[in-house]
C-alpha positions in Angstrom: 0.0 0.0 0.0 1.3 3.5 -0.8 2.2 6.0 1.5 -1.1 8.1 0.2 -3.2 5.8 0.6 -2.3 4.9 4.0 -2.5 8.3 4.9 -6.2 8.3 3.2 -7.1 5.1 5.2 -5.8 7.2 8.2 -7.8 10.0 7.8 -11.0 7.8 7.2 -10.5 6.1 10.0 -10.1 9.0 12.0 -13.3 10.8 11.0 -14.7 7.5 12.1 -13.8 7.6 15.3 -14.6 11.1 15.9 -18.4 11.0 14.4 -19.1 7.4 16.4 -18.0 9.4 19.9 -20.9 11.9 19.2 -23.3 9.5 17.3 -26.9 8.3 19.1 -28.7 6.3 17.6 -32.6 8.1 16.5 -34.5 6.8 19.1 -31.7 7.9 21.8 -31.5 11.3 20.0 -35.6 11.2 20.0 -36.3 10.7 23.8 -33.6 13.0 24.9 -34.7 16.1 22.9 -38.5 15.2 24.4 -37.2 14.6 27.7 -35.4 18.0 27.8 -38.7 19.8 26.0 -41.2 17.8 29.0 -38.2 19.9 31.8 -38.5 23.1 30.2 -42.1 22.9 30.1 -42.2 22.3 33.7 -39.6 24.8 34.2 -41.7 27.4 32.4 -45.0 26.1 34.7 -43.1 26.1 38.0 -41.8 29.9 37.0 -45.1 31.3 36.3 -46.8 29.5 39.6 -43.8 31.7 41.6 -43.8 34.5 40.2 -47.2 35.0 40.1 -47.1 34.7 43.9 -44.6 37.8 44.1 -41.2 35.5 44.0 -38.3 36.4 41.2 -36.9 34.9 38.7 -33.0 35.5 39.5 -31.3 36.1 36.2 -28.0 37.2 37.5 -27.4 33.2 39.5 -29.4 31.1 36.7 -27.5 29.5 34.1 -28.0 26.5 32.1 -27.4 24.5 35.0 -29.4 26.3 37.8 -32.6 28.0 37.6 -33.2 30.4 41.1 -35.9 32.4 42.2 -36.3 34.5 45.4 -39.2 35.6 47.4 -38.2 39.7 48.1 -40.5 40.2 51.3 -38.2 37.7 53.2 -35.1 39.3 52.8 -33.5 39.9 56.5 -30.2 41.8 57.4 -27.3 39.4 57.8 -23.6 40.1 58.0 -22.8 36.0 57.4 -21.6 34.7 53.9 -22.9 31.1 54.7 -26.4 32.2 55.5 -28.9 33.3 53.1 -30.1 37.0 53.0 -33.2 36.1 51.2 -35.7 32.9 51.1 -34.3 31.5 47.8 -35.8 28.6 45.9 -34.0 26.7 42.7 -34.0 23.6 40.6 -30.9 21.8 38.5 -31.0 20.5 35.5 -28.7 17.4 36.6 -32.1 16.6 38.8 -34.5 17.2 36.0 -36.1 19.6 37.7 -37.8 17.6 40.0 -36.9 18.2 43.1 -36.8 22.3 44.5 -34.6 23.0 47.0 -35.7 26.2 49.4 -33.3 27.8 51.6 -34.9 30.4 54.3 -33.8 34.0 54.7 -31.1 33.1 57.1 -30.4 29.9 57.1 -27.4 27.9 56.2 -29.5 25.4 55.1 -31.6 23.9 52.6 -34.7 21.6 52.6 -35.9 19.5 49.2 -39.5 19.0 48.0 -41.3 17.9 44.7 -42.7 20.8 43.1 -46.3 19.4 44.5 -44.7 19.1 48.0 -43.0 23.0 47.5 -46.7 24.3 46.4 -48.4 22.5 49.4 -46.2 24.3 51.8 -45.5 27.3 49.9 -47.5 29.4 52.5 -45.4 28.8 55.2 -42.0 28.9 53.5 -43.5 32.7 52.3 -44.3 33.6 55.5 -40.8 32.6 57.5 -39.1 35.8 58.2 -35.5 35.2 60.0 -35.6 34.7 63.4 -39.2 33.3 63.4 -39.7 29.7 64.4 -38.2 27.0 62.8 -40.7 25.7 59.7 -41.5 22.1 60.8 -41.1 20.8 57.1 -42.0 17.0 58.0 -44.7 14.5 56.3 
């Protein structure tokens, strides 16, 4: 075999390679594109159940891995970096956006609900103000 087309066979090969690293097969390609629509259509319902209830959307922490909101009324005075300074709510796209995790205006901590669990106690979690009580957030 010649030098050139060695180097042909080479290049072949190579192109191969690449294109069957980033190759899925239809159906794989199918049910991830419709499994990423079904999150950002529940992204986009979660978001407009929130924010019609006063929280905001928090462009300046979201990304394509995080999506935050915050709930303004709760925001307390605190002079800690490892406690919040507002009651803060967000969802990752690693989780598929089903779980929310809440942390309360001045915690250092955060609790994790379903969105239905979130919206069942969403009254409480707006209505903790630092300092209050500790929310209960059990069964």
């Amino acid at each position: 075999m010649s030098r050139r087309t060695e180097a042909k066979k080479a290049r072949r090969n190579k192109r191969r390679a690449t294109r069957e690293v980033s190759w899925l097969p239809d159906n794989e390609l199918e049910g991830l594109v419709t499994t990423q629509a079904a999150i950002a259509t529940d992204l986009e319902a979660f978001d407009q159940r929130v924010t019609e209830r006063g929280w905001t959307f928090d462009d300046d922490e979201s990304d394509e891995d995080f999506v935050f909101w915050f709930y303004e009324p709760s925001a307390a005075d605190v002079h800690a970096d490892d406690v919040a300074p507002v009651t803060t709510a967000w969802m990752s796209a690693d989780e598929d956006a089903e779980i929310v995790h809440v942390m309360l205006a001045g915690a250092a901590e955060s609790s994790e609900f379903t969105p239905e669990e979130f919206f069942e106690r969403i009254d409480a979690i707006e209505a903790y103000r630092r300092g209050g009580p500790p929310l209960q957030f059990g069964s």
